[in-house]
N, C-alpha and C positions, 0 to 999 in steps of 0.2 A: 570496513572493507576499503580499499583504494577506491579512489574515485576515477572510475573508468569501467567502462563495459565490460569487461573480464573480474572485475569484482564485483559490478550488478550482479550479473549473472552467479556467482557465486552465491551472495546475500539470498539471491531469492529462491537457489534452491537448498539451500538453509533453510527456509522457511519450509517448503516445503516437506523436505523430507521429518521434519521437527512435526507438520502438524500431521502427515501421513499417516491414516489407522485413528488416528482422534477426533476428527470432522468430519461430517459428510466429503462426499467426494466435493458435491457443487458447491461447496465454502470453500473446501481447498483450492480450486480453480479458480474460481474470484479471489480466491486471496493471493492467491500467484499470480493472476494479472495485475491486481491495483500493486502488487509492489513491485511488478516488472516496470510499470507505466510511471512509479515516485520514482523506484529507481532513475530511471532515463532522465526524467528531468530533472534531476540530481547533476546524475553526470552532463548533459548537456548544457546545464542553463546557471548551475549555481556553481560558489566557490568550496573548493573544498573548507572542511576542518582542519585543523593541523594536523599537521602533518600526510597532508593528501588524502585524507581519507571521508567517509561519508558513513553513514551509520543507519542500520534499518532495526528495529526490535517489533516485537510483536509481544503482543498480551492475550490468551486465550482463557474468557472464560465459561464457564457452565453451567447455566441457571436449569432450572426447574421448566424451562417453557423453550428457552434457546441455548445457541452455542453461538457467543461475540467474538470476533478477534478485530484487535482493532492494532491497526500496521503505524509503524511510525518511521519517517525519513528521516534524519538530520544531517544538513549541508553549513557548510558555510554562508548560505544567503546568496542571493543574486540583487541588481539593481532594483528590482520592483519586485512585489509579491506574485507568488503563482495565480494566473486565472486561465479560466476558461477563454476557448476565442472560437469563435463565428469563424466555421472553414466551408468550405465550398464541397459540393461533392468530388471534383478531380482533386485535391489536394492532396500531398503525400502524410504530414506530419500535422501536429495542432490539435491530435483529438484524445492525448492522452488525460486530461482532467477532464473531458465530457465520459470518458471509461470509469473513473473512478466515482465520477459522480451516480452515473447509472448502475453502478452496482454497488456503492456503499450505501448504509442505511443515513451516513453524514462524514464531513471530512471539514480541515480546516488547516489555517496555519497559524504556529504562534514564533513568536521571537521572544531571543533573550538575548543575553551578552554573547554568546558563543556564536550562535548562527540561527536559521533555522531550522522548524521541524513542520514537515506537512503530516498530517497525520489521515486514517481514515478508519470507520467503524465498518464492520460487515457482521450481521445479525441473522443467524439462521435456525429459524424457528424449529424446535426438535417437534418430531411426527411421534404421537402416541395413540396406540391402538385403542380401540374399545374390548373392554373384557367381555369375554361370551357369559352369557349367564349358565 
């Protein structure tokens, strides 16, 4: 996607509509926030890939107990790696990785030759009934 807000916005309702009817609803909405929130700081903080662009994919899978999807950004890199930061409560902006954190089950970032990728897991345990005897 371009890198800029009208392509966030794009990428992540991509995501959305792609995981729509396959996960619970409250995986879908966690999953649409943490890539609203990589998004942003994508576009906000890092350089793009070439060609302007920044890149979101997702992995969905389905085990026996849960349903992972685990989000992936890739930017061109910014000066310093992504963290967390100590905001006040009147602050307007800074809380986008304390979002991600509290709703991914983990996240990180790696580098290669191209840029980077912030990545995060979101893990939602599937609910099974008990059979009536």
């Amino acid at each position: 996607m371009p890198q800029h807000a009208q392509g966030a916005r794009t990428a992540r309702h991509r995501l959305g509509a792609e995981l729509d009817g396959t996960v619970p609803a409250a995986l879908l909405a966690d999953a649409e926030m943490v890539a609203a929130e990589l998004l942003g700081n994508a576009v906000r903080h890092a350089a793009p890939l070439p060609g302007g662009m920044i890149r979101l994919t997702w992995l969905l899978r389905t085990g026996p107990t849960a349903h992972t999807v685990q989000i992936r950004v890739t930017d061109g890199g910014a000066a310093g790696p992504p963290r967390m930061r100590q905001v006040g409560p009147d602050a307007t902006d800074g809380r986008g990785l304390l979002l991600v954190a509290a709703l991914a089950t983990d996240w990180g970032v790696e580098r290669d030759g191209l840029g980077q990728s912030v990545w995060a897991r979101l893990v939602h345990p599937l609910r099974h009934t008990a059979a009536v005897p």
